[in-house]
CHARMM internal coordinates of N, CA and C (Angstrom, degrees):
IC EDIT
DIST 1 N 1 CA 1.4503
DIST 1 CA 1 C 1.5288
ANGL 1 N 1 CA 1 C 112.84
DIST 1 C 2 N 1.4956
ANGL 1 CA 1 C 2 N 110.26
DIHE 1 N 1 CA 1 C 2 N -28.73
DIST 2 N 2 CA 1.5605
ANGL 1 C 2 N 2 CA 95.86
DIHE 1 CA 1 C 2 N 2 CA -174.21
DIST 2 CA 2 C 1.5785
ANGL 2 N 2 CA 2 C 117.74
DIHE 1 C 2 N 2 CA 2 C -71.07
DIST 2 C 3 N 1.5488
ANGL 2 CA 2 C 3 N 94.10
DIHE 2 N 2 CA 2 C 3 N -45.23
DIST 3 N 3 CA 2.0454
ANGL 2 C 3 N 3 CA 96.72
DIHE 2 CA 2 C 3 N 3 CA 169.01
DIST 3 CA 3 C 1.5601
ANGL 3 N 3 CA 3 C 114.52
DIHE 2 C 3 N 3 CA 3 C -35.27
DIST 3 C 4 N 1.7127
ANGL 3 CA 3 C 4 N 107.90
DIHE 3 N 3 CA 3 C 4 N -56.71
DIST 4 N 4 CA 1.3771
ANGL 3 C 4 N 4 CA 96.03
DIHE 3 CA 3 C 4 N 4 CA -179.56
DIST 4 CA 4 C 1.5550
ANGL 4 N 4 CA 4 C 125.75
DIHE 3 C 4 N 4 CA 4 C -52.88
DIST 4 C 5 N 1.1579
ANGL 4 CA 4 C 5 N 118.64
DIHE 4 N 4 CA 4 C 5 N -40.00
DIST 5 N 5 CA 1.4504
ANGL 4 C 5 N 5 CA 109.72
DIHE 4 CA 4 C 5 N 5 CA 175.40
DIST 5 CA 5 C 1.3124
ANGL 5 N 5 CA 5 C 120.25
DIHE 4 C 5 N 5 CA 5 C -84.17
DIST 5 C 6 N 1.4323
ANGL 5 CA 5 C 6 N 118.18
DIHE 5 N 5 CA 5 C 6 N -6.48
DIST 6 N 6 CA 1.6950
ANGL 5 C 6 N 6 CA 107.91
DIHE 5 CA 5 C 6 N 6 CA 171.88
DIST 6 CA 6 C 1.7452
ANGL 6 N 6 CA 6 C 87.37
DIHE 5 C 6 N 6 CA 6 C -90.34
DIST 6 C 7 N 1.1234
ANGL 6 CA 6 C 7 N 122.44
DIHE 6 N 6 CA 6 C 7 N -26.47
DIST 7 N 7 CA 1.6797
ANGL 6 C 7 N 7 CA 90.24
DIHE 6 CA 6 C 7 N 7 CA 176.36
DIST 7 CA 7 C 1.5657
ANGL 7 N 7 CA 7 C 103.63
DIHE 6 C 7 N 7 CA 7 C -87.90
DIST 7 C 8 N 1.5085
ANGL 7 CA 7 C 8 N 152.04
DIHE 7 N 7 CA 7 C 8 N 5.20
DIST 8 N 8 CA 1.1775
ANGL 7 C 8 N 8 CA 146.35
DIHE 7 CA 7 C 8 N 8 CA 146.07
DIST 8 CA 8 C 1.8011
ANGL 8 N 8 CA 8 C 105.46
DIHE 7 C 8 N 8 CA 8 C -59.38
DIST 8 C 9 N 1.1181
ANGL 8 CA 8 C 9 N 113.82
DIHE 8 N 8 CA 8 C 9 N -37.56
DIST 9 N 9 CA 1.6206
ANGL 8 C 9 N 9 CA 122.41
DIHE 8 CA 8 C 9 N 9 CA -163.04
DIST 9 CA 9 C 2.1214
ANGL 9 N 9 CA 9 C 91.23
DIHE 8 C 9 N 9 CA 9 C -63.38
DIST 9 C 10 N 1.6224
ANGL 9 CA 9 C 10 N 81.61
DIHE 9 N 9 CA 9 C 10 N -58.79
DIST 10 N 10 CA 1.4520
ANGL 9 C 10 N 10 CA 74.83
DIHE 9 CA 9 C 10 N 10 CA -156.74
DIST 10 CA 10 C 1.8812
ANGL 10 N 10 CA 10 C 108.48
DIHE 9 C 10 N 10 CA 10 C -85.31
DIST 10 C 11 N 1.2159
ANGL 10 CA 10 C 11 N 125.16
DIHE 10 N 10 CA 10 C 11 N 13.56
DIST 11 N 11 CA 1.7208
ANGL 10 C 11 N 11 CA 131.56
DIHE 10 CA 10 C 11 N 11 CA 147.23
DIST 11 CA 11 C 0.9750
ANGL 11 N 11 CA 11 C 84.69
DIHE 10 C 11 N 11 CA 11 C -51.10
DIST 11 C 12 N 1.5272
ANGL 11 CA 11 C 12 N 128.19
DIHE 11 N 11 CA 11 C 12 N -97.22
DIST 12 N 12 CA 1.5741
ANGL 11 C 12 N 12 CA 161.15
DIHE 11 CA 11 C 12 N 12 CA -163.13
DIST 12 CA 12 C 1.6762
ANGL 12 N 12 CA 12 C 100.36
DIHE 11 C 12 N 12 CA 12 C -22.49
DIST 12 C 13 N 0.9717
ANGL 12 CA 12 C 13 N 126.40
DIHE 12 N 12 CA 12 C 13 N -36.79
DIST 13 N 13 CA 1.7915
ANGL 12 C 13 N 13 CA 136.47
DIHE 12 CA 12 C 13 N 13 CA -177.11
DIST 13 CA 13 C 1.1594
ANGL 13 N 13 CA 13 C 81.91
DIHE 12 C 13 N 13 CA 13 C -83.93
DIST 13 C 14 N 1.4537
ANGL 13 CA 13 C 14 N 130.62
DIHE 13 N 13 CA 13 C 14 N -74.42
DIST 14 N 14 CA 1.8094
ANGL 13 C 14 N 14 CA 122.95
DIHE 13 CA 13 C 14 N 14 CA -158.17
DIST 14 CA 14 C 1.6171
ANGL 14 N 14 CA 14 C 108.77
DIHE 13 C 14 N 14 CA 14 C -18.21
DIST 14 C 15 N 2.0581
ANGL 14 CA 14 C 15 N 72.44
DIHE 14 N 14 CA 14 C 15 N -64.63
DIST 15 N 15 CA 1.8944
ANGL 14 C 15 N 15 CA 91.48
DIHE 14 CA 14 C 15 N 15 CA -163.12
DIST 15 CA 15 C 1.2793
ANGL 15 N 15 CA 15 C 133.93
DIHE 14 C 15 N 15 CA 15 C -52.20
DIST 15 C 16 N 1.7642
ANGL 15 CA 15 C 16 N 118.70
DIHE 15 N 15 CA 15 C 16 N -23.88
DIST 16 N 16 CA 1.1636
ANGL 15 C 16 N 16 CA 129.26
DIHE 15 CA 15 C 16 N 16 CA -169.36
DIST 16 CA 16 C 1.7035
ANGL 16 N 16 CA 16 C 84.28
DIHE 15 C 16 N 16 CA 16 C -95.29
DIST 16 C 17 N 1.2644
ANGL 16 CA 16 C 17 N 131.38
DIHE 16 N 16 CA 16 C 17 N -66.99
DIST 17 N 17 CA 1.1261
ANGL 16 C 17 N 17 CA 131.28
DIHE 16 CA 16 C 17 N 17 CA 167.78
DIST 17 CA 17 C 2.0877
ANGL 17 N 17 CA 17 C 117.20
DIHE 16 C 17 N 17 CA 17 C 1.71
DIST 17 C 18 N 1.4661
ANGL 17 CA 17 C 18 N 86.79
DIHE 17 N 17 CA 17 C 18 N -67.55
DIST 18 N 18 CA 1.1573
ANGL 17 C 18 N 18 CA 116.11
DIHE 17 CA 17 C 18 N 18 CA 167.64
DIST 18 CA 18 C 1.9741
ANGL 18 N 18 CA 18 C 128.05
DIHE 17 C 18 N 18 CA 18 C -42.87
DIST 18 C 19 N 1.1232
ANGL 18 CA 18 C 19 N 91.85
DIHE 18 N 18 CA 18 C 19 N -44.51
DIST 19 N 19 CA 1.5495
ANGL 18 C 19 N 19 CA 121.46
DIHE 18 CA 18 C 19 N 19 CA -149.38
DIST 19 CA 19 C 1.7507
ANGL 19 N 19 CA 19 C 87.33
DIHE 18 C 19 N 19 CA 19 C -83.41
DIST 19 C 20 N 1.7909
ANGL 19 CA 19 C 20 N 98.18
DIHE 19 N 19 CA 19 C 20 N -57.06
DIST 20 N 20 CA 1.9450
ANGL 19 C 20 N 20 CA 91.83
DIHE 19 CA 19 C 20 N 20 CA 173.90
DIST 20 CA 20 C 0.9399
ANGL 20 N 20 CA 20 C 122.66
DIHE 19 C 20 N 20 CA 20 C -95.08
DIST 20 C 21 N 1.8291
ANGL 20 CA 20 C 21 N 124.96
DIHE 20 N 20 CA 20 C 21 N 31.89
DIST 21 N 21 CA 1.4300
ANGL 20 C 21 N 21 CA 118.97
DIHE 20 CA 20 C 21 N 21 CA 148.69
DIST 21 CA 21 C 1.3003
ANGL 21 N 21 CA 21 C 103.77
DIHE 20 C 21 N 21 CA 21 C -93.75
DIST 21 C 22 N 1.2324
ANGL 21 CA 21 C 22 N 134.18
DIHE 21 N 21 CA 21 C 22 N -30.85
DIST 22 N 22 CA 1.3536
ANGL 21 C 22 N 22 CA 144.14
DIHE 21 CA 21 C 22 N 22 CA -166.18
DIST 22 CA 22 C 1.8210
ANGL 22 N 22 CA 22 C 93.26
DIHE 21 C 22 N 22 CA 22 C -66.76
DIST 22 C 23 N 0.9479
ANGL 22 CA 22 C 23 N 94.97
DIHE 22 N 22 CA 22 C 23 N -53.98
DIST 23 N 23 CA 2.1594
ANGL 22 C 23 N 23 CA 106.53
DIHE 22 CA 22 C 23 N 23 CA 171.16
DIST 23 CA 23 C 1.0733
ANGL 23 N 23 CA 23 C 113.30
DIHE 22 C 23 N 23 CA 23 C -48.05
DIST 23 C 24 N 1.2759
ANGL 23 CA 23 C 24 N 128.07
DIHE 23 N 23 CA 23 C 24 N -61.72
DIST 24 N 24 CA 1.5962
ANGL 23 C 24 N 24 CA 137.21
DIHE 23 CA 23 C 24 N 24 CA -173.44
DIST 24 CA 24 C 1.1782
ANGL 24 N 24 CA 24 C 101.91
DIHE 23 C 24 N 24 CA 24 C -72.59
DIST 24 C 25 N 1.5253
ANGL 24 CA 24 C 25 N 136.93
DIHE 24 N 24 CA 24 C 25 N -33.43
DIST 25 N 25 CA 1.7303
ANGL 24 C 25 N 25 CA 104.81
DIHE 24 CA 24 C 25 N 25 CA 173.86
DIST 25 CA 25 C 1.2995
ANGL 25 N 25 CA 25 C 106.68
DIHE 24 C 25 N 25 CA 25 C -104.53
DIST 25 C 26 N 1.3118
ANGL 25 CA 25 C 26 N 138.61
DIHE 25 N 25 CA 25 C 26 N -25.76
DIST 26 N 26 CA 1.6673
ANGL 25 C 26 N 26 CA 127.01
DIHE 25 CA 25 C 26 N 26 CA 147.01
DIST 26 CA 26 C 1.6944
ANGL 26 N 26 CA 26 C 102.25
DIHE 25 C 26 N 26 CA 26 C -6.04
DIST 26 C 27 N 1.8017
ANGL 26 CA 26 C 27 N 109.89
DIHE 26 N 26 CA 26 C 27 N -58.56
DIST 27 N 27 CA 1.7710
ANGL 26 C 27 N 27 CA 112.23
DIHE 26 CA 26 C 27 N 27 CA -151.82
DIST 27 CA 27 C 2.0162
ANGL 27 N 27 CA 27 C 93.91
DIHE 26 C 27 N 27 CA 27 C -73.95
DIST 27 C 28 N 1.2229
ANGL 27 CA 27 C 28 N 123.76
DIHE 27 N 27 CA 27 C 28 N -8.80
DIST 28 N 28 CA 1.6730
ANGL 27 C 28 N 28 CA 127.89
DIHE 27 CA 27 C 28 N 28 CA 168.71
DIST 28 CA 28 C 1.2998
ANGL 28 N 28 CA 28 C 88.96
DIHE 27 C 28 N 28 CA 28 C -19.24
DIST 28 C 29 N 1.2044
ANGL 28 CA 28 C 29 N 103.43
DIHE 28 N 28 CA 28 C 29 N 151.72
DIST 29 N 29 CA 1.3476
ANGL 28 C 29 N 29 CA 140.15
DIHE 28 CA 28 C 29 N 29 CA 142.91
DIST 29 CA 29 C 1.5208
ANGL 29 N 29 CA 29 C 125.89
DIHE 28 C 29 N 29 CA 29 C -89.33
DIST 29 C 30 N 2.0221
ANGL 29 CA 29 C 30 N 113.19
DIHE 29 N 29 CA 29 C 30 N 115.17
DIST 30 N 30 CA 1.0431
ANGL 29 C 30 N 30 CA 93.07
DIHE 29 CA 29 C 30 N 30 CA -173.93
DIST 30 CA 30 C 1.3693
ANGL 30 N 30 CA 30 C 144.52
DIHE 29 C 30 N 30 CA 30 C -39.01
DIST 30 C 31 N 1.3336
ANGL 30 CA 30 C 31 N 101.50
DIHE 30 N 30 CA 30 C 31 N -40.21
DIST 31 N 31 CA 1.7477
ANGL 30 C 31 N 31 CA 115.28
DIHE 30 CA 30 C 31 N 31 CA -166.81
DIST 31 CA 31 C 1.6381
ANGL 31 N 31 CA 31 C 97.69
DIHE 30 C 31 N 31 CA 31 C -72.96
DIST 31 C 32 N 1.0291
ANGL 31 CA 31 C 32 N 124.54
DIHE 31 N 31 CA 31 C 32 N -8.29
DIST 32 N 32 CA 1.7511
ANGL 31 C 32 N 32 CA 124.93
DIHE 31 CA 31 C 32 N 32 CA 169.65
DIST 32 CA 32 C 1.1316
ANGL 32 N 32 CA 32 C 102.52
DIHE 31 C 32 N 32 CA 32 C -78.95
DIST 32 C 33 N 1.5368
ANGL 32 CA 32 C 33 N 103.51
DIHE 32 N 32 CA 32 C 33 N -64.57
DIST 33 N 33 CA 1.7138
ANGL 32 C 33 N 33 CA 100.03
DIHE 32 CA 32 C 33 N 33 CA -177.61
DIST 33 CA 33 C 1.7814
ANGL 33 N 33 CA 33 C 119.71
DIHE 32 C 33 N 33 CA 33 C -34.85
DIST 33 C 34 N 1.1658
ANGL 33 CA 33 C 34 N 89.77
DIHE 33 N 33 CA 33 C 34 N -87.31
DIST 34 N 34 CA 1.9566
ANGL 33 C 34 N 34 CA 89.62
DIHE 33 CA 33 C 34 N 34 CA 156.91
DIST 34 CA 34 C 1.4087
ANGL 34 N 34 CA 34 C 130.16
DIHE 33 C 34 N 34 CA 34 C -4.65
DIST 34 C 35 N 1.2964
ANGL 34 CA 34 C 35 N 101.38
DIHE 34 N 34 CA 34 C 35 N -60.78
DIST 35 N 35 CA 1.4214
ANGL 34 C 35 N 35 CA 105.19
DIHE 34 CA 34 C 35 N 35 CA 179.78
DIST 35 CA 35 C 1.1686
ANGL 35 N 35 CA 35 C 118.34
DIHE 34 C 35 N 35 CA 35 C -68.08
DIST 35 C 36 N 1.4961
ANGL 35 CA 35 C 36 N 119.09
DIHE 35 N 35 CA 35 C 36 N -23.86
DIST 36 N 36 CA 1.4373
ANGL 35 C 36 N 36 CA 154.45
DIHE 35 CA 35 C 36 N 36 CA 167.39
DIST 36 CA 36 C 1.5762
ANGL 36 N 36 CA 36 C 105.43
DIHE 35 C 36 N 36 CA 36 C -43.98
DIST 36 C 37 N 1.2809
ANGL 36 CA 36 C 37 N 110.42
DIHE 36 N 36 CA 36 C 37 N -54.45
DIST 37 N 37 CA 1.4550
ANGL 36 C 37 N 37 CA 152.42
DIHE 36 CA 36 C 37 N 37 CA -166.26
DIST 37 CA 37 C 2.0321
ANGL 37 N 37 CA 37 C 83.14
DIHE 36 C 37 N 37 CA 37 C 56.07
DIST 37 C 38 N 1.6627
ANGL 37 CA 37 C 38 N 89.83
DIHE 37 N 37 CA 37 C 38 N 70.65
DIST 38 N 38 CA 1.6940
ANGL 37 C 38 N 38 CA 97.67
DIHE 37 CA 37 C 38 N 38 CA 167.66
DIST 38 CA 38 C 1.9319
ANGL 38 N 38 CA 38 C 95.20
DIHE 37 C 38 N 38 CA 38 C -130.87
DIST 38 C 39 N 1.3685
ANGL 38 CA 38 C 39 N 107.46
DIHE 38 N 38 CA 38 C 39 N 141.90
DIST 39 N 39 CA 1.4230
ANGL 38 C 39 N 39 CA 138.95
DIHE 38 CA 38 C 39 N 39 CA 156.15
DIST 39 CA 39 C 1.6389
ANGL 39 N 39 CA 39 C 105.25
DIHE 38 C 39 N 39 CA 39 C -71.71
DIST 39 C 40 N 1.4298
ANGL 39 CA 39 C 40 N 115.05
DIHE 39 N 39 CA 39 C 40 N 150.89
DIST 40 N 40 CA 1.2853
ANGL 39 C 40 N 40 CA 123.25
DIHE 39 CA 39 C 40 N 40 CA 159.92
DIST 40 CA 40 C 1.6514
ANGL 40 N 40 CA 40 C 111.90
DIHE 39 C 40 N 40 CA 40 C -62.73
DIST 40 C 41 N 1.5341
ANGL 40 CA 40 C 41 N 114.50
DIHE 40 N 40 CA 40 C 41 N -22.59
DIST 41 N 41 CA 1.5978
ANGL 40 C 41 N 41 CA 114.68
DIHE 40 CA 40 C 41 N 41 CA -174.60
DIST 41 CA 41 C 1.6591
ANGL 41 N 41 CA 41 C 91.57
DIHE 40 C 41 N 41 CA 41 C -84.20
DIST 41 C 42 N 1.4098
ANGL 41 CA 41 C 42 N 137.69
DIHE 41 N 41 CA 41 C 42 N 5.05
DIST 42 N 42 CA 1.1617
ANGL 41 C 42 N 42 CA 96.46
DIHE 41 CA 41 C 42 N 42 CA 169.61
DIST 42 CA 42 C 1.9192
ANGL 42 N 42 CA 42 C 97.82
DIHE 41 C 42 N 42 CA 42 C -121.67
DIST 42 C 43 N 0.9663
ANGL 42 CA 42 C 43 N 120.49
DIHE 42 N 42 CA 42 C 43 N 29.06
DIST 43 N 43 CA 1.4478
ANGL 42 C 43 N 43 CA 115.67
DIHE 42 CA 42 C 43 N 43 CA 158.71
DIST 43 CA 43 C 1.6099
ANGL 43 N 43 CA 43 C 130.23
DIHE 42 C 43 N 43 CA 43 C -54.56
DIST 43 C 44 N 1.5857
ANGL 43 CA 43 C 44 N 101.32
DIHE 43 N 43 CA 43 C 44 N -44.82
DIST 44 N 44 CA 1.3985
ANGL 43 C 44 N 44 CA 106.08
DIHE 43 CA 43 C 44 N 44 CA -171.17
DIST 44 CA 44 C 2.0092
ANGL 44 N 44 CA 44 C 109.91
DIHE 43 C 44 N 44 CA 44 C -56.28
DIST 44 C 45 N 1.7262
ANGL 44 CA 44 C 45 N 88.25
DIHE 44 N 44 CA 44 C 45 N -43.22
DIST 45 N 45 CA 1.7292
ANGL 44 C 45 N 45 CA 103.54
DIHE 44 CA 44 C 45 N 45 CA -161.05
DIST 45 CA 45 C 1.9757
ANGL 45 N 45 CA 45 C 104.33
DIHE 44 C 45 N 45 CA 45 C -80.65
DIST 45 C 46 N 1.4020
ANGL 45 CA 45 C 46 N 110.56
DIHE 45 N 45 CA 45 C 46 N -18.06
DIST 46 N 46 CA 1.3300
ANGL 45 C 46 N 46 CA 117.39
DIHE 45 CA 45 C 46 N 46 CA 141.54
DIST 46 CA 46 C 1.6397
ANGL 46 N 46 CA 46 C 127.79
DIHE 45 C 46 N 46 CA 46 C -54.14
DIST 46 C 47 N 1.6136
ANGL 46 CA 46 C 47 N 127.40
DIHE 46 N 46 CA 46 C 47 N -79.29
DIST 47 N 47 CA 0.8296
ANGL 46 C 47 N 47 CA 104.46
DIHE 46 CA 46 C 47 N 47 CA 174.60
DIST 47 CA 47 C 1.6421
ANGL 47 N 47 CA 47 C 140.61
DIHE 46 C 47 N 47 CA 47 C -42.86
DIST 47 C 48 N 1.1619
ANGL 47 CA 47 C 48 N 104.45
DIHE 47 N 47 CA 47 C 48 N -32.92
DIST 48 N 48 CA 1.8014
ANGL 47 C 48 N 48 CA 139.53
DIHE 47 CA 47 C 48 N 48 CA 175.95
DIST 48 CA 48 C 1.6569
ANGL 48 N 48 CA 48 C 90.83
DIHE 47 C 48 N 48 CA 48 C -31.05
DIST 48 C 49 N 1.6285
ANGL 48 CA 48 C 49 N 94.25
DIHE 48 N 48 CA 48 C 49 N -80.56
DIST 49 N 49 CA 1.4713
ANGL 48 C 49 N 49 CA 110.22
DIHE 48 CA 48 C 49 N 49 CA 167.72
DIST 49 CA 49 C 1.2774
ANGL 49 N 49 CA 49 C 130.62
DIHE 48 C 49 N 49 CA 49 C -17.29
DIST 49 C 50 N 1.3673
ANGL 49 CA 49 C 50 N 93.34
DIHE 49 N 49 CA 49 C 50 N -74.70
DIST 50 N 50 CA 1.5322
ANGL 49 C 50 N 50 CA 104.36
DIHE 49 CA 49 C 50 N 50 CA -175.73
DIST 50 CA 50 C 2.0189
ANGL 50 N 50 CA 50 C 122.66
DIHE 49 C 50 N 50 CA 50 C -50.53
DIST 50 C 51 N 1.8891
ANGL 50 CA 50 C 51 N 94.94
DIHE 50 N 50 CA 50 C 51 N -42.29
DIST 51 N 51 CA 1.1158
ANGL 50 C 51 N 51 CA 106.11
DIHE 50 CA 50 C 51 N 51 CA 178.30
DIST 51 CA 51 C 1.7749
ANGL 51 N 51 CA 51 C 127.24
DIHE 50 C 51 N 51 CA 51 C -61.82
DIST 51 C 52 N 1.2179
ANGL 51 CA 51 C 52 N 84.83
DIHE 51 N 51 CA 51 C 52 N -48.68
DIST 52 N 52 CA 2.0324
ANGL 51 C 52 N 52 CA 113.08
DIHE 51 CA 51 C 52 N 52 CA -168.65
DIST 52 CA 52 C 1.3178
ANGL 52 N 52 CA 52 C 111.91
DIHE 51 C 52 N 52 CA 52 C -106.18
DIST 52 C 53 N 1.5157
ANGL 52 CA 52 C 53 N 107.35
DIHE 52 N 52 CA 52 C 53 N -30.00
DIST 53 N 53 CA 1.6792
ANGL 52 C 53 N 53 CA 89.79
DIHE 52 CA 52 C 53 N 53 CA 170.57
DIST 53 CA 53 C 1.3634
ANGL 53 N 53 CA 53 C 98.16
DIHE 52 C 53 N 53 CA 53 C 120.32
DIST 53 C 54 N 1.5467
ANGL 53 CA 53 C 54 N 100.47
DIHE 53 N 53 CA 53 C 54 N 177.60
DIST 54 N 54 CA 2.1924
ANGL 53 C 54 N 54 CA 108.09
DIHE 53 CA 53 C 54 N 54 CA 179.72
DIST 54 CA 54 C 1.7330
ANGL 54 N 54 CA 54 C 78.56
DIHE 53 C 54 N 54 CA 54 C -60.83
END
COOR INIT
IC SEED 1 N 1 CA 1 C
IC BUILD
């Protein structure tokens, strides 16, 4: 039982992990984005990235 919840613990870290990168570039500035040459549709599969990996 304990594995299961340290691997629930650390999903649970991913996700929030997850949740305020997805926040922090949501808060972009368009004219960054742009320069970015990033869309708001590709934020989600960015943070994803950043969090979890290829």
């Amino acid at each position: 039982m304990p594995a299961l919840l340290r691997t629930l613990k650390a999903r649970l870290s991913r996700r929030a992990h997850y949740e305020r990168t997805l926040s922090e570039l949501r808060r972009m500035d368009r004219a960054v984005m742009n320069d970015l040459d990033l869309t708001p549709e590709d934020l989600p599969a960015l943070a994803h990235k950043a969090v979890y990996g290829a």
